[in-house]
Backbone as XML, in Angstrom:
<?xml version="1.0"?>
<chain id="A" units="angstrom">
  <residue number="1" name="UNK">
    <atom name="N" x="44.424" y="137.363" z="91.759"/>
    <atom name="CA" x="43.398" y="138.227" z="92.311"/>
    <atom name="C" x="42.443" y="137.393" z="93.154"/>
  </residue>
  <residue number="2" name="UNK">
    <atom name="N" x="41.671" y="137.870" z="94.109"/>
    <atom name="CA" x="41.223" y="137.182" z="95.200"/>
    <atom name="C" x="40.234" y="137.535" z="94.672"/>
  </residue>
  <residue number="3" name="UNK">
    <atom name="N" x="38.946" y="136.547" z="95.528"/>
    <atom name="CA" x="37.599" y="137.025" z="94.813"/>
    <atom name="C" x="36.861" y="137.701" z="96.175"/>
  </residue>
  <residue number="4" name="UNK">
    <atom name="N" x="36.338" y="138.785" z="95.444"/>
    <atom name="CA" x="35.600" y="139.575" z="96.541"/>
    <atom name="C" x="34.040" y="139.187" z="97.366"/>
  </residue>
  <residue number="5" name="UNK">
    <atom name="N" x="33.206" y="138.726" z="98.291"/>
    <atom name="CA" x="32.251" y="138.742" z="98.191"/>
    <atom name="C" x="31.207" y="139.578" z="98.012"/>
  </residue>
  <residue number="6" name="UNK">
    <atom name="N" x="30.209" y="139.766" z="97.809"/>
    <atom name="CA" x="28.889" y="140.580" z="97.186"/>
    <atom name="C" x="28.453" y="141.062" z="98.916"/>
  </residue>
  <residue number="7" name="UNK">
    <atom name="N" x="28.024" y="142.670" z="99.174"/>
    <atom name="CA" x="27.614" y="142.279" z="100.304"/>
    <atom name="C" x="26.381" y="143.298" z="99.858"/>
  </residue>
  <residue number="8" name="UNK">
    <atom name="N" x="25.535" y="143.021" z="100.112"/>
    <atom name="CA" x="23.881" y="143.947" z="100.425"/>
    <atom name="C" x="24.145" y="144.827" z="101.546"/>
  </residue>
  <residue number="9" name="UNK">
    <atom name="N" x="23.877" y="146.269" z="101.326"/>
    <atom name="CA" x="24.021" y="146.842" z="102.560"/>
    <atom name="C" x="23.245" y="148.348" z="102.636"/>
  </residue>
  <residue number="10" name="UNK">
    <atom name="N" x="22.850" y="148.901" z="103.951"/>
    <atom name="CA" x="21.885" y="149.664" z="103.746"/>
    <atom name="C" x="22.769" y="150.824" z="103.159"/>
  </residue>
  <residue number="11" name="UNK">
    <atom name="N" x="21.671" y="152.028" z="102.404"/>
    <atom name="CA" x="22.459" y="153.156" z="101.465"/>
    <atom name="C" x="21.002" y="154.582" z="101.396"/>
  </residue>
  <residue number="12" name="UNK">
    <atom name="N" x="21.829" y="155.775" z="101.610"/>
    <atom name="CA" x="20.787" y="156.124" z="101.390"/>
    <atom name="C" x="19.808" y="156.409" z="100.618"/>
  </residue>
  <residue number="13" name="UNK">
    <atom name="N" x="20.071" y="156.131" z="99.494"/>
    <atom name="CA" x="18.556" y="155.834" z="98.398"/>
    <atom name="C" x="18.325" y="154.317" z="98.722"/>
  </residue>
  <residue number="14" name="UNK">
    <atom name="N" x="18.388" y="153.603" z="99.531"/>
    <atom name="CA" x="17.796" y="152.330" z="99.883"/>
    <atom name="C" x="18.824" y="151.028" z="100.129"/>
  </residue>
  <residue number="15" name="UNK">
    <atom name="N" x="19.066" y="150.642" z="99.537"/>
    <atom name="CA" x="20.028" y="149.665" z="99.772"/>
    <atom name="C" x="21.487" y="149.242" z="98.675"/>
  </residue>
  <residue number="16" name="UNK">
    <atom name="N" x="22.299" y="148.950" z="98.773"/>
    <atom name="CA" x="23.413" y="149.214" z="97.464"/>
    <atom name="C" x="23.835" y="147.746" z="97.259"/>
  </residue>
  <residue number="17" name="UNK">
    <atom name="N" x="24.404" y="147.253" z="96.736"/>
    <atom name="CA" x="24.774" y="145.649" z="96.497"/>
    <atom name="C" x="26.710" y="146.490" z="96.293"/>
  </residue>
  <residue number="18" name="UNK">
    <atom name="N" x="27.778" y="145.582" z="96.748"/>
    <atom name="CA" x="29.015" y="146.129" z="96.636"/>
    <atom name="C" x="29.717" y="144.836" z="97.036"/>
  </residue>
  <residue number="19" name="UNK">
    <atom name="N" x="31.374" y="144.631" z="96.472"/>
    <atom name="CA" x="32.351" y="144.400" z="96.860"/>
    <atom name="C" x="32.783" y="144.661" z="98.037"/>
  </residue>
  <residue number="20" name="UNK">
    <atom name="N" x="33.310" y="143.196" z="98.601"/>
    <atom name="CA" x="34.187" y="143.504" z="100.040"/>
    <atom name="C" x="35.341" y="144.201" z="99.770"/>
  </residue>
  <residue number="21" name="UNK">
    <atom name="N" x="35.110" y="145.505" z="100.673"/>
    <atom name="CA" x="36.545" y="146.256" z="100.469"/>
    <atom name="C" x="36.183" y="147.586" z="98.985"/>
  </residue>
  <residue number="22" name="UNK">
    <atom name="N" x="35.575" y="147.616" z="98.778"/>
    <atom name="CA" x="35.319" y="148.260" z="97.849"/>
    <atom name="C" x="34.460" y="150.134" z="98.299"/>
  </residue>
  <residue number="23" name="UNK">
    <atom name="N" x="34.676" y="150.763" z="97.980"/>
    <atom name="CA" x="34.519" y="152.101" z="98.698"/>
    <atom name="C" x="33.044" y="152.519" z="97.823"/>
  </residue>
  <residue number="24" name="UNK">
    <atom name="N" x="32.886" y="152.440" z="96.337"/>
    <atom name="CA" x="31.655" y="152.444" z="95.776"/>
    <atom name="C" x="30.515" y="151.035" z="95.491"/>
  </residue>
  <residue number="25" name="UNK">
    <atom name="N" x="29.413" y="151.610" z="95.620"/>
    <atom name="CA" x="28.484" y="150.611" z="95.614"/>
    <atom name="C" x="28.435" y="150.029" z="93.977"/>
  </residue>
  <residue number="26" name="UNK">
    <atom name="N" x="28.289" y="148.793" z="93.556"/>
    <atom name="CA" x="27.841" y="148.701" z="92.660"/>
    <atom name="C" x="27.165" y="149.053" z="91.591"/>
  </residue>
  <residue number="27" name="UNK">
    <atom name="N" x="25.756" y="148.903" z="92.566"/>
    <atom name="CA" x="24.471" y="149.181" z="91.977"/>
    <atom name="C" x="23.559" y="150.224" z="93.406"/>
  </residue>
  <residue number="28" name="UNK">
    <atom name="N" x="22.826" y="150.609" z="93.435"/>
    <atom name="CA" x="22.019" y="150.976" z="94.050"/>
    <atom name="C" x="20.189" y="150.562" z="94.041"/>
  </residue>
  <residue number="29" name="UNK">
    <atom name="N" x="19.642" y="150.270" z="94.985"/>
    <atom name="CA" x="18.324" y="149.683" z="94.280"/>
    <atom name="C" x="17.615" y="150.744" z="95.727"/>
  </residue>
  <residue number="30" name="UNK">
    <atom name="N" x="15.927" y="150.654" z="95.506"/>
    <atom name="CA" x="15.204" y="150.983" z="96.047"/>
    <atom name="C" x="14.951" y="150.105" z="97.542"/>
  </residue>
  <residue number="31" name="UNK">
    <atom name="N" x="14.511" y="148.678" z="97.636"/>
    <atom name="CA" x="14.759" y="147.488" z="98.692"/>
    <atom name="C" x="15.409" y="147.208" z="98.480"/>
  </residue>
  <residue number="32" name="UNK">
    <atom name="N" x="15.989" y="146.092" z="99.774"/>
    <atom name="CA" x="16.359" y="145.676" z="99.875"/>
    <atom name="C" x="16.616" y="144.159" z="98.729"/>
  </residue>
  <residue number="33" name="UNK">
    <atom name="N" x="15.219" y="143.576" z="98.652"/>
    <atom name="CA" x="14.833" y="142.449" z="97.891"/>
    <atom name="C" x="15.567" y="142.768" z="96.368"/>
  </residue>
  <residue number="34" name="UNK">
    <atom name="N" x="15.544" y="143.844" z="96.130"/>
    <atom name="CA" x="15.721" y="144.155" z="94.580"/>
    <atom name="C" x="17.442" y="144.337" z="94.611"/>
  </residue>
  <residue number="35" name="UNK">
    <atom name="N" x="17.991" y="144.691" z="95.660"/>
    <atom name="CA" x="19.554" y="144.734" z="95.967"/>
    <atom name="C" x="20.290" y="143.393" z="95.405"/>
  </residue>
  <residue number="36" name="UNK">
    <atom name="N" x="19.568" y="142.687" z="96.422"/>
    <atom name="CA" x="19.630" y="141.281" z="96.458"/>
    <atom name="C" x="19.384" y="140.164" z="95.093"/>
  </residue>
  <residue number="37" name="UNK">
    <atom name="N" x="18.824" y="140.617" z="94.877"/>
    <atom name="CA" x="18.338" y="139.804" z="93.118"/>
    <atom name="C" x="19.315" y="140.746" z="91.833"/>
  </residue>
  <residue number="38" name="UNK">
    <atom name="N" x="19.991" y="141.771" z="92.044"/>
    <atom name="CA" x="20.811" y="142.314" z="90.996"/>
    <atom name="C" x="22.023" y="141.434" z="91.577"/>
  </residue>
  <residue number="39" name="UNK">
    <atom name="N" x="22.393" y="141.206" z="92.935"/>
    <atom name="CA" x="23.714" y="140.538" z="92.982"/>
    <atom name="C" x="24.014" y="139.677" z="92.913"/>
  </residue>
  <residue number="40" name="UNK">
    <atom name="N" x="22.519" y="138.302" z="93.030"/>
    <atom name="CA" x="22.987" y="136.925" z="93.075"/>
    <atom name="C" x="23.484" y="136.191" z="91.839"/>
  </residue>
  <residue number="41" name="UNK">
    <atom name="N" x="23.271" y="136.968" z="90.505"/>
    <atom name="CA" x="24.080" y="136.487" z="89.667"/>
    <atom name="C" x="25.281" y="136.644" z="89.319"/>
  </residue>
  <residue number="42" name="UNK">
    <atom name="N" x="25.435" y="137.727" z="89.555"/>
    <atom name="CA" x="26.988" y="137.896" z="89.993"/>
    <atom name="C" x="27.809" y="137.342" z="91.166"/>
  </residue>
  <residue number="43" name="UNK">
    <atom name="N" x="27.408" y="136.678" z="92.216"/>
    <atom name="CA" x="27.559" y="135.963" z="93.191"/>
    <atom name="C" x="27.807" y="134.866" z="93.074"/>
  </residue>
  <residue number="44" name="UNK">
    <atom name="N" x="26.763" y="134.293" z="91.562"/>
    <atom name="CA" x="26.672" y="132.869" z="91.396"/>
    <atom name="C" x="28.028" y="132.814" z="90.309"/>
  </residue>
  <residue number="45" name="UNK">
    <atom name="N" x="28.021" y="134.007" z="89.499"/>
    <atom name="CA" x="29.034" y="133.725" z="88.391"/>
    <atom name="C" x="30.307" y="133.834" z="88.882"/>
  </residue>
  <residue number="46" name="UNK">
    <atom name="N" x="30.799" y="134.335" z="90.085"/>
    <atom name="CA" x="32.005" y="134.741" z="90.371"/>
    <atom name="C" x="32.253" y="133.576" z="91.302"/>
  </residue>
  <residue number="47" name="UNK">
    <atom name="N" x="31.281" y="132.791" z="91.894"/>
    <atom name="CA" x="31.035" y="132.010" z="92.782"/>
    <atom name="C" x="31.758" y="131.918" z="94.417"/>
  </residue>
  <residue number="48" name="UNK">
    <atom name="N" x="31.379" y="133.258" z="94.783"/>
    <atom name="CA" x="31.606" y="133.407" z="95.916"/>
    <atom name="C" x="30.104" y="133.939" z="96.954"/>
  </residue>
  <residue number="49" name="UNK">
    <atom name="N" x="30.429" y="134.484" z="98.185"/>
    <atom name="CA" x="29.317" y="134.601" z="98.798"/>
    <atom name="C" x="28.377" y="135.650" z="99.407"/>
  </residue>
  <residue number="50" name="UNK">
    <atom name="N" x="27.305" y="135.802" z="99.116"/>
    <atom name="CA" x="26.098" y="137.124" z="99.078"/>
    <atom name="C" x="26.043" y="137.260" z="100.510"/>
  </residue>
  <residue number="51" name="UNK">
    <atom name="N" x="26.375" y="138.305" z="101.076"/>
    <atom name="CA" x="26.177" y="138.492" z="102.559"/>
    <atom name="C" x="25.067" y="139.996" z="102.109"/>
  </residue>
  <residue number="52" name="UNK">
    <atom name="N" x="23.892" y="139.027" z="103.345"/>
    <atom name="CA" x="23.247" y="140.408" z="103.538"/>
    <atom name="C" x="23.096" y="141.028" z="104.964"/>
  </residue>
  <residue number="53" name="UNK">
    <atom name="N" x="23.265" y="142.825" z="104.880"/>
    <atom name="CA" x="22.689" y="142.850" z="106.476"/>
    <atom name="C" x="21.960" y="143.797" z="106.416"/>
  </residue>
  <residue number="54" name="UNK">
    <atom name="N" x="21.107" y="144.082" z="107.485"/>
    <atom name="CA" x="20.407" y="144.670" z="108.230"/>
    <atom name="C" x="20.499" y="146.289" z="108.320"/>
  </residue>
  <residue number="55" name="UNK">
    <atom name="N" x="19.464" y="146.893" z="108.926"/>
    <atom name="CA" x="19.458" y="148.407" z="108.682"/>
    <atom name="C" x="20.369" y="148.636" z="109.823"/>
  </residue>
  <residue number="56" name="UNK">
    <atom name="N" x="20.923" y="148.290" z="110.744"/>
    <atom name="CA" x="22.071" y="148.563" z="111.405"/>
    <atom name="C" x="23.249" y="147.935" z="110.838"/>
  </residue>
  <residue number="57" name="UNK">
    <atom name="N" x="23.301" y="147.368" z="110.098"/>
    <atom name="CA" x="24.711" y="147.105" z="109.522"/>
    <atom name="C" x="25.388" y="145.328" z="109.652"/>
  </residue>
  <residue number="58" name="UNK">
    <atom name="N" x="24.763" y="144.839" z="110.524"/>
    <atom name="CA" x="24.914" y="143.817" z="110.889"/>
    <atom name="C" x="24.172" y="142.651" z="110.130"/>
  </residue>
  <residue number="59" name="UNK">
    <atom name="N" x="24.960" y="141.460" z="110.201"/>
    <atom name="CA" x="24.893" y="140.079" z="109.198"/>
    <atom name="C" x="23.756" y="139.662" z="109.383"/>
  </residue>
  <residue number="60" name="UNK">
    <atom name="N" x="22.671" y="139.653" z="108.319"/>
    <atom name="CA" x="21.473" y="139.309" z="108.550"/>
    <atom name="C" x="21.218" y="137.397" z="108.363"/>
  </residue>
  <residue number="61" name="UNK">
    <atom name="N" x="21.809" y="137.265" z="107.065"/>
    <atom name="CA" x="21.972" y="136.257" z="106.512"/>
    <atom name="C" x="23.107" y="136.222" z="105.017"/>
  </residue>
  <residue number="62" name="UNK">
    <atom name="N" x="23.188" y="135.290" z="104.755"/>
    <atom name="CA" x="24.066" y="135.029" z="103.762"/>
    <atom name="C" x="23.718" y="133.799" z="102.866"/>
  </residue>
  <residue number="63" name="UNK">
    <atom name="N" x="24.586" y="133.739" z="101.433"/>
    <atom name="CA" x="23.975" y="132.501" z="100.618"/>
    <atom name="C" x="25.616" y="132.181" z="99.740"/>
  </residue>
  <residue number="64" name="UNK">
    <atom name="N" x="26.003" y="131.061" z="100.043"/>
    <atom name="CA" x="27.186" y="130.884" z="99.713"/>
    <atom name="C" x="26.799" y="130.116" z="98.400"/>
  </residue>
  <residue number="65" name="UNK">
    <atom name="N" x="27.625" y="130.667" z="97.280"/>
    <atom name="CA" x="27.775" y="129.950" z="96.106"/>
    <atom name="C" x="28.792" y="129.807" z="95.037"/>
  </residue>
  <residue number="66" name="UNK">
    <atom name="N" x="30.066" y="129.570" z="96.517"/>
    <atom name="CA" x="31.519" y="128.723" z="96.187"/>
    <atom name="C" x="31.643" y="127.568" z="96.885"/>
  </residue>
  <residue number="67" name="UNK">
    <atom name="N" x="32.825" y="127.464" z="97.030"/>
    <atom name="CA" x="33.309" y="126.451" z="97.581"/>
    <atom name="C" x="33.111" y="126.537" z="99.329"/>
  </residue>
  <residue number="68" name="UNK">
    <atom name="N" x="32.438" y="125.971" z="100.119"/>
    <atom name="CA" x="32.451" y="126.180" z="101.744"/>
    <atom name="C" x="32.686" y="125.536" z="102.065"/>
  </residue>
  <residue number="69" name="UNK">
    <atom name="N" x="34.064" y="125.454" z="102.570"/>
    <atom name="CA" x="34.887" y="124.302" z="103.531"/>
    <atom name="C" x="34.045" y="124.046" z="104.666"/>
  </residue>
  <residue number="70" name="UNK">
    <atom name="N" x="33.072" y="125.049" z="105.068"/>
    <atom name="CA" x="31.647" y="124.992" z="106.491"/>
    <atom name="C" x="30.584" y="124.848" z="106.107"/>
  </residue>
  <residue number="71" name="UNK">
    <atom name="N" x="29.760" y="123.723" z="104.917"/>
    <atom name="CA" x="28.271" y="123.847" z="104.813"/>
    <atom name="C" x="27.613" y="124.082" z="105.755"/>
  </residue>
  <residue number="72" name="UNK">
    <atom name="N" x="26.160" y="125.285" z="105.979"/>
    <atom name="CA" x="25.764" y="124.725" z="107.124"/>
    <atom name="C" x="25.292" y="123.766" z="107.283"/>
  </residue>
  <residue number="73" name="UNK">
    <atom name="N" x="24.567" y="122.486" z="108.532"/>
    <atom name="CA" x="23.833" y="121.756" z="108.711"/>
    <atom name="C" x="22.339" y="122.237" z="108.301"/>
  </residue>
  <residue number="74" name="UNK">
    <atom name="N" x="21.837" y="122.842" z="108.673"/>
    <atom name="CA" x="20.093" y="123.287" z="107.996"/>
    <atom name="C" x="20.004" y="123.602" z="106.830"/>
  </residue>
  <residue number="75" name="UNK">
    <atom name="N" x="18.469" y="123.032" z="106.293"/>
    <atom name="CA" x="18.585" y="123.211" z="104.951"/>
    <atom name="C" x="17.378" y="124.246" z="104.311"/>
  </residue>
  <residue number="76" name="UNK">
    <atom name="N" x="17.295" y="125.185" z="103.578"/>
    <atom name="CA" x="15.866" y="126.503" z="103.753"/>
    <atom name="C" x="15.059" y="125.227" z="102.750"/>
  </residue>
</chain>
């Protein structure tokens, strides 16, 4: 089994945390911020990577916590 990444994405009660490829949301949260903090442990335990995006749909940022054959160079 392949591991799925976590993606944050907008929903209409606010934002949903879900599996790549996956047709239901996880969880559902109110923000965004709160999306985001239900998935990173599951992100961290499965150890793959939290993609979040934007109210258009698009890659806002991301937080990798597997293996990345591409670290980025910058560090937050």
């Amino acid at each position: 089994m392949t591991k799925r990444n976590l993606h944050v994405v907008p929903h209409e009660e606010g934002c949903a945390a879900k599996r790549g490829g996956a047709d239901r949301a996880s969880s559902v949260h109110p923000t965004q911020r709160e999306a985001q903090e239900a998935a990173r442990p599951a992100a961290k335990r499965d150890r793959v990577e939290l993609v979040i995006h934007g109210r258009d749909g698009k890659i806002r940022d991301s937080e990798s916590y597997g293996h990345d054959p591409n670290p980025p160079k910058d560090r937050r």
